[in-house]
LUMMITOR-425035 format. One line per 3 residues: their letters; for each residue z negated, y, x of N, C-alpha, C. Coordinates in nm, 2 decimals, padded with zeros to 4 digits, m for minus. Example, Ala and Ser with C-alpha at 12.3 -4.5 7.8 and 13.67 -1.06 7.14 Angstrom:
<voros>
as = m00.78,m00.57,01.32,m00.78,m00.45,01.23,m00.78,m00.33,01.32  m00.71,m00.22,01.28,m00.71,m00.11,01.37,m00.79,00.00,01.29;
</voros>
This chain:
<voros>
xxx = m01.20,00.28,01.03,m01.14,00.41,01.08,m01.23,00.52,01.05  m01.30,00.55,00.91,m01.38,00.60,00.89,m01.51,00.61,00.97  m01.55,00.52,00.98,m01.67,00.50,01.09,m01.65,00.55,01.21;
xxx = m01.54,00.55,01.29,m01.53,00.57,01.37,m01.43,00.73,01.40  m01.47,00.78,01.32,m01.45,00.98,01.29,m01.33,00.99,01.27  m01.21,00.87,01.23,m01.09,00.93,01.19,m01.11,01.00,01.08;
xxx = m01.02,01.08,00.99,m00.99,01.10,00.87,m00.89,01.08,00.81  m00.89,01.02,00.66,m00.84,00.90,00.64,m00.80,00.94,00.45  m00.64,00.92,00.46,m00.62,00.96,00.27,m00.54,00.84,00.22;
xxx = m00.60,00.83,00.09,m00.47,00.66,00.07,m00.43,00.75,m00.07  m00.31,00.74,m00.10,m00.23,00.76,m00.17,m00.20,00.63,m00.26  m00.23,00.62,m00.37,m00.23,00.49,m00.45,m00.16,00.52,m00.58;
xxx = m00.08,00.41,m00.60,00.03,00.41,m00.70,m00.04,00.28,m00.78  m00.13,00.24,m00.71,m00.21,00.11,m00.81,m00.25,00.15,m00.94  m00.23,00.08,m01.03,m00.25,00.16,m01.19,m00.34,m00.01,m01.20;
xxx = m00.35,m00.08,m01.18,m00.44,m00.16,m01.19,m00.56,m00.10,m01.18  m00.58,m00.04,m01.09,m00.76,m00.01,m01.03,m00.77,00.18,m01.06  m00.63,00.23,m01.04,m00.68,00.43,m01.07,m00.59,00.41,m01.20;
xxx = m00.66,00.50,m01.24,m00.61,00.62,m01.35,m00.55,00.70,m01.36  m00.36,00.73,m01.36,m00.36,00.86,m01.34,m00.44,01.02,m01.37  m00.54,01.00,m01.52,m00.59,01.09,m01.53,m00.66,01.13,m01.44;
xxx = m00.68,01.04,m01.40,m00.84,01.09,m01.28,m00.79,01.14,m01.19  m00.68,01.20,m01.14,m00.64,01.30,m01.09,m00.70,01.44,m01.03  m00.78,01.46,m01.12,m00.82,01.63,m01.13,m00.99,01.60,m01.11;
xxx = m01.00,01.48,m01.14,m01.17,01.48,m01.10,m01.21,01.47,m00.99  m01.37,01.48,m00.98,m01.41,01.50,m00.84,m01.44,01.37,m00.77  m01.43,01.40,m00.65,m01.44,01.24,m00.60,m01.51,01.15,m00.66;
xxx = m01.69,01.19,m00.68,m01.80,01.14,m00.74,m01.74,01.09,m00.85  m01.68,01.18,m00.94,m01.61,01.07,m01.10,m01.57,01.00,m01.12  m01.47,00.99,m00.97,m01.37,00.91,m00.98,m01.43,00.78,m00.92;
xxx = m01.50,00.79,m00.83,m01.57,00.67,m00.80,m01.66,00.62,m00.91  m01.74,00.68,m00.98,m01.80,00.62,m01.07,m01.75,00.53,m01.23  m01.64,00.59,m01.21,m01.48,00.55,m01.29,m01.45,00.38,m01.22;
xxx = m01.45,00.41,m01.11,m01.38,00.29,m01.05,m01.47,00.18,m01.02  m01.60,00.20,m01.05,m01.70,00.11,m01.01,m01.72,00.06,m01.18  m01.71,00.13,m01.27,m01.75,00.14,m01.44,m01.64,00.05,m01.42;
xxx = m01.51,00.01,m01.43,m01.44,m00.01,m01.52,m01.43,m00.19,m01.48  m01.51,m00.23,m01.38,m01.52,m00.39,m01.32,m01.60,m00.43,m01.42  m01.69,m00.37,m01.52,m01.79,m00.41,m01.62,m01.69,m00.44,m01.74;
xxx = m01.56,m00.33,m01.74,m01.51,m00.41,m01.89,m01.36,m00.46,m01.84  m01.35,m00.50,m01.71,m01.26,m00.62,m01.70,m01.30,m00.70,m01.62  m01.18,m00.84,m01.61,m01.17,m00.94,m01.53,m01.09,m00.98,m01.40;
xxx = m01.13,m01.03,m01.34,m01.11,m01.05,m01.20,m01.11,m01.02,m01.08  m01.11,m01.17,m00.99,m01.18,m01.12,m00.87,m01.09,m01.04,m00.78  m00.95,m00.97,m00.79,m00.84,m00.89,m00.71,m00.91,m00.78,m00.74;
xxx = m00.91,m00.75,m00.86,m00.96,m00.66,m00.92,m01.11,m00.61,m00.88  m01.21,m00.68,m00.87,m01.36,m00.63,m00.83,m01.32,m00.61,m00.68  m01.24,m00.70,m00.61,m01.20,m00.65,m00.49,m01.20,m00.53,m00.41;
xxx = m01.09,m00.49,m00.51,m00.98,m00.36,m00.50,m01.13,m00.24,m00.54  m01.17,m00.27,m00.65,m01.23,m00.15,m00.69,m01.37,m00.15,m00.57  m01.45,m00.26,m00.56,m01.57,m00.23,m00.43,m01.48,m00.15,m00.31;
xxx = m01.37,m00.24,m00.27,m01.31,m00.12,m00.14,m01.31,00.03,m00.17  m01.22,00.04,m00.27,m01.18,00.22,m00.29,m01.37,00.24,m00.33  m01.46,00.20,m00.36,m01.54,00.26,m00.35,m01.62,00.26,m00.25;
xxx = m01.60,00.17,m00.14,m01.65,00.21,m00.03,m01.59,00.33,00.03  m01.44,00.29,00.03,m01.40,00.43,00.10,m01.40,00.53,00.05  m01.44,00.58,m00.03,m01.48,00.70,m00.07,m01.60,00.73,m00.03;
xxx = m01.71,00.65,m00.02,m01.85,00.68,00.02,m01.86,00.70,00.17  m01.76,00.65,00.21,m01.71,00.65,00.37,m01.68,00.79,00.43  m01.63,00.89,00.28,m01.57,01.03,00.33,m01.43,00.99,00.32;
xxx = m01.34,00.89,00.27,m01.21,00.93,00.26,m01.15,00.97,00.12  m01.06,00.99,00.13,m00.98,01.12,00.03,m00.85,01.00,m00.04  m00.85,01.01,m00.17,m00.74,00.97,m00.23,m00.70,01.08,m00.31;
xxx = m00.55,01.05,m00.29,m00.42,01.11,m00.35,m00.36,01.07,m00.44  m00.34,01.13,m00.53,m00.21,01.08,m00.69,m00.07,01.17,m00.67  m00.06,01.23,m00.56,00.09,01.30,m00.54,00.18,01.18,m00.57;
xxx = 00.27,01.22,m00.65,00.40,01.14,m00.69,00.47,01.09,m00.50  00.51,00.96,m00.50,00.60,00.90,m00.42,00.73,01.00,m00.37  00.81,00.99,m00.29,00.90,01.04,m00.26,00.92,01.10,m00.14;
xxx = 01.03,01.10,m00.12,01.10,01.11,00.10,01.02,01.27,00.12  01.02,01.36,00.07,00.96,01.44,00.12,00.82,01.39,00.18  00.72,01.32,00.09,00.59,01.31,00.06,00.61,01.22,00.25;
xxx = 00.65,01.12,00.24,00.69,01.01,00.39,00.73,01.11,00.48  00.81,01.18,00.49,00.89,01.29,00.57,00.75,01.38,00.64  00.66,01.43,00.56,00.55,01.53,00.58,00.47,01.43,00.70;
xxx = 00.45,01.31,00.66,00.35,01.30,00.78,00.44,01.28,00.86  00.53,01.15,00.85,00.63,01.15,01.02,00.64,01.26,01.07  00.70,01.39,01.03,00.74,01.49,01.11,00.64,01.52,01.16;
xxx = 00.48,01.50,01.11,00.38,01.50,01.23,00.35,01.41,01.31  00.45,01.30,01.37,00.40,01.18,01.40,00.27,01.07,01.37  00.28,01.09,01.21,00.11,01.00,01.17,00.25,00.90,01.10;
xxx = 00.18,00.78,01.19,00.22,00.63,01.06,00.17,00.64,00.94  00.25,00.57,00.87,00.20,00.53,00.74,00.21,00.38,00.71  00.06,00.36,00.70,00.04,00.19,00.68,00.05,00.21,00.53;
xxx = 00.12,00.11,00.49,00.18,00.07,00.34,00.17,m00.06,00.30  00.10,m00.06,00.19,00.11,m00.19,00.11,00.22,m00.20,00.01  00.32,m00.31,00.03,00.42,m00.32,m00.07,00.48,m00.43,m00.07;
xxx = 00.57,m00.47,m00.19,00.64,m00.60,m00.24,00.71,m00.64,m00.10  00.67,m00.76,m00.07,00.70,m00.81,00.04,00.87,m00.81,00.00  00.81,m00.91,m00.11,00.95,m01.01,m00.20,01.06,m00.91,m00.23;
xxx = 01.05,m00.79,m00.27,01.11,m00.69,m00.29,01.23,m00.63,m00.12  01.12,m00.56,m00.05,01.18,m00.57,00.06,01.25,m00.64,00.16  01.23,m00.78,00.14,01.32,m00.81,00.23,01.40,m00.92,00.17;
xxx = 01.42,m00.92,m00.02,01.52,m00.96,m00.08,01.52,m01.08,m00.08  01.32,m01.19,m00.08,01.33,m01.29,m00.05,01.26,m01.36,m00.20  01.26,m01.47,m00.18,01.26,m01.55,m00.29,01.08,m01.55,m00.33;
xxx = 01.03,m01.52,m00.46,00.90,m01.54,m00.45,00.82,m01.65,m00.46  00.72,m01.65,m00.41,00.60,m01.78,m00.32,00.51,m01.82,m00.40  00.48,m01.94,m00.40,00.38,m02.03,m00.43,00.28,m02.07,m00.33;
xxx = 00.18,m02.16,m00.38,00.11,m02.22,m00.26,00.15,m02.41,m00.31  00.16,m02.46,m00.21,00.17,m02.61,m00.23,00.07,m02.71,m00.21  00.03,m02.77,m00.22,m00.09,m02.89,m00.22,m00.17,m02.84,m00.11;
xxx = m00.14,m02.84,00.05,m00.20,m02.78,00.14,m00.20,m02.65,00.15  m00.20,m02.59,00.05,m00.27,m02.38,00.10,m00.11,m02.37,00.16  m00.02,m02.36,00.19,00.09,m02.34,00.24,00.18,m02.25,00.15;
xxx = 00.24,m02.13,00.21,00.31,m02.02,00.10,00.46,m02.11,00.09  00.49,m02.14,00.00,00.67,m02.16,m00.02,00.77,m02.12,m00.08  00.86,m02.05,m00.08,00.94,m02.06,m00.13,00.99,m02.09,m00.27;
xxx = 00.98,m02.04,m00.41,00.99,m02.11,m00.50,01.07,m02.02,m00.62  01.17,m01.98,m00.67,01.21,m01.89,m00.76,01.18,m01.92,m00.88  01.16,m02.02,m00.95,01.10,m02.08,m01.06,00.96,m02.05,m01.08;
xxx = 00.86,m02.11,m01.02,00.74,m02.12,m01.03,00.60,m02.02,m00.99  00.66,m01.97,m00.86,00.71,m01.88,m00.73,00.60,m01.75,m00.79  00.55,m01.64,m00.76,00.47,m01.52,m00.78,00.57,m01.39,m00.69;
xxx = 00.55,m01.27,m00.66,00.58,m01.19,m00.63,00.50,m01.21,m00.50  00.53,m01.12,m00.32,00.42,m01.16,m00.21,00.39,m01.01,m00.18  00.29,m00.99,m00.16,00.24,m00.86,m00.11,00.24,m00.88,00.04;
xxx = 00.27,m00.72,00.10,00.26,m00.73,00.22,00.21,m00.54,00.30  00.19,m00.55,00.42,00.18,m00.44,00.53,00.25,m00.43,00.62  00.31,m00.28,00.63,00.37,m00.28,00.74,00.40,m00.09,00.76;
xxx = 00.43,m00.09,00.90,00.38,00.09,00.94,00.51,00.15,00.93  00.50,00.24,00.89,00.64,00.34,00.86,00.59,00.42,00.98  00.71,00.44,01.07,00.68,00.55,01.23,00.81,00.66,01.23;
xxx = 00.89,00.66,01.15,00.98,00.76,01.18,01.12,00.76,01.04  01.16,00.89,01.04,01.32,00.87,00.95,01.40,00.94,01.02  01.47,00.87,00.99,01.66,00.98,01.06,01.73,00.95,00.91;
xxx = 01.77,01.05,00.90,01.82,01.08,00.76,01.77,00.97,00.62  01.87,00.91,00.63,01.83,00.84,00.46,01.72,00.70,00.51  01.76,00.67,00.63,01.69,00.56,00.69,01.48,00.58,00.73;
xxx = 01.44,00.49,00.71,01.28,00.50,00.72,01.27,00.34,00.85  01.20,00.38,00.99,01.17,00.33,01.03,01.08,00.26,01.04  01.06,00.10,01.01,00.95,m00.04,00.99,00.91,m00.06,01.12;
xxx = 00.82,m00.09,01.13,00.72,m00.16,01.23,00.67,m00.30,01.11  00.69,m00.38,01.15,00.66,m00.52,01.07,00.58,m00.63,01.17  00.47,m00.63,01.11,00.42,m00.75,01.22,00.41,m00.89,01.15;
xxx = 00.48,m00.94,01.07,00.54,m01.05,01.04,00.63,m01.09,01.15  00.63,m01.20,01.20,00.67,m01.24,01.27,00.85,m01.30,01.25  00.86,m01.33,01.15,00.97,m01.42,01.07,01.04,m01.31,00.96;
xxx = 00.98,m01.22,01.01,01.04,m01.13,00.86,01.23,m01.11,00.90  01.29,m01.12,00.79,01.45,m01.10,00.78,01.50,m00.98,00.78  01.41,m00.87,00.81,01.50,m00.75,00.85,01.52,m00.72,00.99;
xxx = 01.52,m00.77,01.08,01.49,m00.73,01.18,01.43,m00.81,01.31  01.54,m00.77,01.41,01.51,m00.91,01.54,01.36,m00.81,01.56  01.24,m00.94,01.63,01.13,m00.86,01.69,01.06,m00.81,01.52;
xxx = 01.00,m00.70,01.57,00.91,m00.64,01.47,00.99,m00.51,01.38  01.07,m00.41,01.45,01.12,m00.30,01.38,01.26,m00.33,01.32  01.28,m00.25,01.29,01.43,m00.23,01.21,01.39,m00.12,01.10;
xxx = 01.50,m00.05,01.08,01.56,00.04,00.99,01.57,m00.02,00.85  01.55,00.07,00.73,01.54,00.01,00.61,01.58,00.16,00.53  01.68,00.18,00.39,01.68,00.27,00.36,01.56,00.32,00.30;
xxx = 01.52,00.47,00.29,01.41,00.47,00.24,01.39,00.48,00.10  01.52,00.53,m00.02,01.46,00.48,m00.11,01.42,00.32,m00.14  01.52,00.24,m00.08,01.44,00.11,m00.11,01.33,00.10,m00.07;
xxx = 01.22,00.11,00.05,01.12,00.14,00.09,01.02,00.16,m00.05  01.05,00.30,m00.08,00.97,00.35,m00.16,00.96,00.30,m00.28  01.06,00.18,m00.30,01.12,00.09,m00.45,00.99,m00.01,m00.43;
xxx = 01.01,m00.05,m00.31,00.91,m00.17,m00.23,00.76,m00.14,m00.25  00.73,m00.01,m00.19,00.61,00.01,m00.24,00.54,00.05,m00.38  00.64,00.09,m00.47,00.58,00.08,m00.58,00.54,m00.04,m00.66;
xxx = 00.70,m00.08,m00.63,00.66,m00.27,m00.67,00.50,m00.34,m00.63  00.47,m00.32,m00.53,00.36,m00.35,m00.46,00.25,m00.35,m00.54  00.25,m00.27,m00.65,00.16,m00.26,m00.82,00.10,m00.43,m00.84;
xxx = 00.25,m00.50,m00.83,00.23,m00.65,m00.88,00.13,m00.74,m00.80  00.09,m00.69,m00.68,00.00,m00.77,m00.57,m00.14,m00.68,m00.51  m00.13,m00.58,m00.59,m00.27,m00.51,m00.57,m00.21,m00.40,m00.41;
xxx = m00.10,m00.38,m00.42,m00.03,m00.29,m00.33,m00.03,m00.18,m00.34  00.05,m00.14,m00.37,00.16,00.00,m00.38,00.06,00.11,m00.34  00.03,00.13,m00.20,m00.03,00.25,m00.17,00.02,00.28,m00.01;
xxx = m00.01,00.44,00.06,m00.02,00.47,00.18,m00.17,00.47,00.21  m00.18,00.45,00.35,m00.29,00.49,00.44,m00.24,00.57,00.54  m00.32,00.68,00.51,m00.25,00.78,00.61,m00.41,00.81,00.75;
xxx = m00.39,00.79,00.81,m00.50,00.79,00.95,m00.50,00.88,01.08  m00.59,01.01,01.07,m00.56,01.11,01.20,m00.72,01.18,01.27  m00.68,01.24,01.39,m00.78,01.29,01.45,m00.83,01.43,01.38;
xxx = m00.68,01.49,01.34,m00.72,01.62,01.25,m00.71,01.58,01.13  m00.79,01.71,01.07,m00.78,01.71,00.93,m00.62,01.69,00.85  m00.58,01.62,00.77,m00.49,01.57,00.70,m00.48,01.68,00.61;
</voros>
């Protein structure tokens, strides 16, 4: 999106990979923060997460530490900008958490089972409700792709999302954000 002249802000509730302190710093710090800190930990989610956010940064996009909340969702819908969200799949749609089975296959498993991360576009609210676009095909809220979800559960969902390298918005426009 970057590349191709959108302008582009992710709002990240990931405490895995940001810092709340790093808030106040300048981009440059913050990226050099987020690239440092793959040297005194482990894992590959982790080196992941942190090469991305440092691409996108070098890319020209903007991250956000504004606290969560229906206003913060409310501000862009009422400009009609989606918000692509990463969040507790397993959370939202109250389903059992997943394993992999002999064949690479996700299952079903409450015992053994992990938390599932997932994406999906927030396009609108009418009062307490937050409008899904879900491109899971099988997902249980909803015939097709959309359905209504309250939004503070939403916003429960995407924090949970912490547990799968989630809990953030992508917010994506022609104007300045």
């Amino acid at each position: 999106a970057l590349q191709h002249g959108l302008n582009a802000r992710i709002h990240s509730y990931n405490l895995r990979v940001l810092d709340p302190t790093w808030e106040q710093l300048p981009r440059q710090e913050v990226r050099r923060r987020i690239v440092e800190q793959v040297r005194h930990k482990r894992g590959k989610k982790l080196r992941f997460a942190c090469e991305a956010y440092a691409k996108f940064l070098d890319l020209g996009g903007e991250l956000d530490f504004q606290d969560l909340d229906r206003r913060l969702l409310k501000r862009y819908l009422d400009r009609d900008l989606p918000v692509l969200t990463g969040l507790s799949a397993t959370y939202l749609y109250r389903s059992m958490r997943e394993r992999e089975d002999s064949q690479g296959r996700l299952v079903h498993d409450d015992l053994r089972g992990t938390p599932t991360g997932h994406f999906v576009v927030l396009h609108g609210m009418k009062g307490d409700l937050v409008q899904v676009a879900d491109p899971f095909q099988d997902n249980p809220l909803g015939v097709a792709h959309h359905y209504e979800e309250p939004v503070d559960r939403v916003i429960r969902a995407i924090l949970l999302g912490v547990m799968t390298y989630d809990a953030n918005l992508l917010i994506l426009s022609k104007e300045p954000l």
